[in-house]
Structures are given as C-alpha cells and as structure tokens.
Wavefront OBJ file of the C-alpha trace (Angstrom):
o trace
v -7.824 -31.357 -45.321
v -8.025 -33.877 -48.135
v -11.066 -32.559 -49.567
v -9.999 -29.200 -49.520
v -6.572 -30.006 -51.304
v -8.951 -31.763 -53.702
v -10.985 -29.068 -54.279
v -8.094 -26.595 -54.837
v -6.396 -28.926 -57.088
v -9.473 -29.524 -59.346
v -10.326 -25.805 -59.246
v -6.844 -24.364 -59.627
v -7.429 -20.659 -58.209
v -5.325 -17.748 -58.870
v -5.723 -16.382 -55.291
v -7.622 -18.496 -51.945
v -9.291 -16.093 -49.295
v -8.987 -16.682 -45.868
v -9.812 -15.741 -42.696
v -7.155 -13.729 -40.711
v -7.557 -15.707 -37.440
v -5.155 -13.279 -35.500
v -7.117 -10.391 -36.442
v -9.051 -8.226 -33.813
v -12.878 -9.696 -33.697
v -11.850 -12.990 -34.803
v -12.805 -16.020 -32.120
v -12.197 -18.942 -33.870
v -11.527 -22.540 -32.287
v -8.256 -24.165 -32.259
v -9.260 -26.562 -34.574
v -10.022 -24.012 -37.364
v -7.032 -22.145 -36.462
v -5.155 -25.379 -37.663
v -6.949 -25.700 -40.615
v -6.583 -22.509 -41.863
v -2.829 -22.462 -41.134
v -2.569 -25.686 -43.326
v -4.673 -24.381 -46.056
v -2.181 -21.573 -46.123
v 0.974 -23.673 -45.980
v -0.292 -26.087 -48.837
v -1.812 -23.084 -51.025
v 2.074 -21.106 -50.560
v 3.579 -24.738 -51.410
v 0.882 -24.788 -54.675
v 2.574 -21.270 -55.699
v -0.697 -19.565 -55.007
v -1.786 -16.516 -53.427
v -3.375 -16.577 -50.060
v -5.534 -13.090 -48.961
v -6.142 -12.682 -45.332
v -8.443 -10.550 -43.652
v -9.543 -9.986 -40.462
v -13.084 -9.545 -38.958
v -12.383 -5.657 -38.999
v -11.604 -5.719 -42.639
v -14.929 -7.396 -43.079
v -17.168 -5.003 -41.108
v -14.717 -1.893 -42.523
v -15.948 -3.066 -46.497
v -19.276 -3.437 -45.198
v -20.000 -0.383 -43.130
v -19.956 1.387 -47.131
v -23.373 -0.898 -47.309
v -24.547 0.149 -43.801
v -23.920 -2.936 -42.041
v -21.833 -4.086 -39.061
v -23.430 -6.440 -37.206
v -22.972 -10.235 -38.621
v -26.792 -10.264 -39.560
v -26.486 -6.938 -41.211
v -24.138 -8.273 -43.623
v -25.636 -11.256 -43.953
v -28.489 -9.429 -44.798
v -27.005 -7.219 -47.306
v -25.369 -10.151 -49.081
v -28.929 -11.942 -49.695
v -30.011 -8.358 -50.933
v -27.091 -8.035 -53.345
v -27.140 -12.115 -54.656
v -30.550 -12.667 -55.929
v -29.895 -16.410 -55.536
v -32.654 -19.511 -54.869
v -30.188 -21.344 -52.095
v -29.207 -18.458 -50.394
v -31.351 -17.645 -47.937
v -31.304 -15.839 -44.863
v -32.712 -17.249 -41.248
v -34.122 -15.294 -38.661
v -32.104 -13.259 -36.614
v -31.119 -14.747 -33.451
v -30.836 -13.549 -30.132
v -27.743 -13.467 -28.226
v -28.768 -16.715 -26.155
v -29.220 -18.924 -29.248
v -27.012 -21.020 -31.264
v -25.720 -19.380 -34.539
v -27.348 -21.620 -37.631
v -25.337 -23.531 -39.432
v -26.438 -22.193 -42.579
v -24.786 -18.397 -41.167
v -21.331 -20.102 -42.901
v -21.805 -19.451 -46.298
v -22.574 -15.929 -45.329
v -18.868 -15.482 -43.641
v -16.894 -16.920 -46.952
v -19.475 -14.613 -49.012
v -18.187 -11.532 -47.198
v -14.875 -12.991 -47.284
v -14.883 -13.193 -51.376
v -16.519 -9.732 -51.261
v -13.879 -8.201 -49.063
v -10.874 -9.096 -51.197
v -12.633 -7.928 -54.385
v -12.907 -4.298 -52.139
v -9.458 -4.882 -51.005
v -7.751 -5.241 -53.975
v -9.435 -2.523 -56.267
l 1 2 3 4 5 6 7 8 9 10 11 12 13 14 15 16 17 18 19 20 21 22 23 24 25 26 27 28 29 30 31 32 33 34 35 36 37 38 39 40 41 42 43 44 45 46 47 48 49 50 51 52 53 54 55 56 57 58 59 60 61 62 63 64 65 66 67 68 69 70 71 72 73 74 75 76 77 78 79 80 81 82 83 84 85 86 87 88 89 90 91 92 93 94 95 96 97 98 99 100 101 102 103 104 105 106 107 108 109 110 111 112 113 114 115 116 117 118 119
C-alpha cells in the first residue's frame, strides 16, 4: 500500500479507476478485496475521485468492439494500442494458469471503461 500511496501522491490524479469487487463477474481474492478498499479510503481521504466498475461494465463497453470473453478484449486492446510492450500471449485453455502479463490488460479495460462511462 505504500507504493501505491507513493505513486498517487507523485502523480496527483484527478480521478483513480478501480475495480468494483462486489460487482456480478468479479472473483477476486480477499487480499485484493482489501487493497482495493484501502486504495479507496486513502484516495476519498486525498479529496479524489474514485470510479468503480464492475466486470459487467467492462464486457458491456466492450461488446461495442465485439468482444466478451477476457481474451477478446485483451485482444482488441493490443489492436487499438499499437504499443512495443504490450503484447498479447496465447490464449489459454480453461485448465491453464492465467499469465501474469493478462494484468495490464484488466487496468487497460478498466481506463477504457471510465473514458466510455463518463462521455
């Protein structure tokens, strides 16, 4: 949590995205649940604005691109950001670990959703 508040602090945001936790589609761990519930209570102390959105409210801004699936997003993401350390991995089948680099993907569509959302 330091490194976050560090990070916020040095950037200074008008707005931080996260991920609505509670929302329908959404398994993450306990751990994370903490974590983003203390990103939220420091970024409301900060006097900054915290967007939420749910797993739905991902695949809802996404389904306008044709994608649903995780992958499919992914996917449209690396075809949308022409960028050199973005890169997409194989798709995986449902017995196999998700790759670690899949993250960057998820805050991605997060920062994409809220620019959807808000318009």
């Amino acid at each position: 949590m330091k490194r976050i508040r560090e990070v916020i602090d040095y950037y200074e945001p008008k707005v931080v995205v996260v991920e609505d936790f509670s929302g329908i589609g959404s398994r993450k761990s306990k751990r994370i649940q903490k974590l983003i519930a203390l990103i939220e209570k420091y970024v409301e102390g900060s006097n900054l604005k915290v967007s939420k959105y749910s797993r739905n409210n991902i695949r809802f801004v996404f389904n306008t691109f044709g994608a649903t699936s995780k992958y499919e997003i992914a996917k449209v993401i690396t075809e949308y950001i022409q960028y050199q350390l973005i890169t997409l991995t194989i798709k995986r089948k449902s017995h196999e670990p998700e790759h670690y680099s899949m993250n960057i993907f998820d805050a991605i569509s997060l920062g994409v959703t809220h620019y959807y959302m808000e318009k």
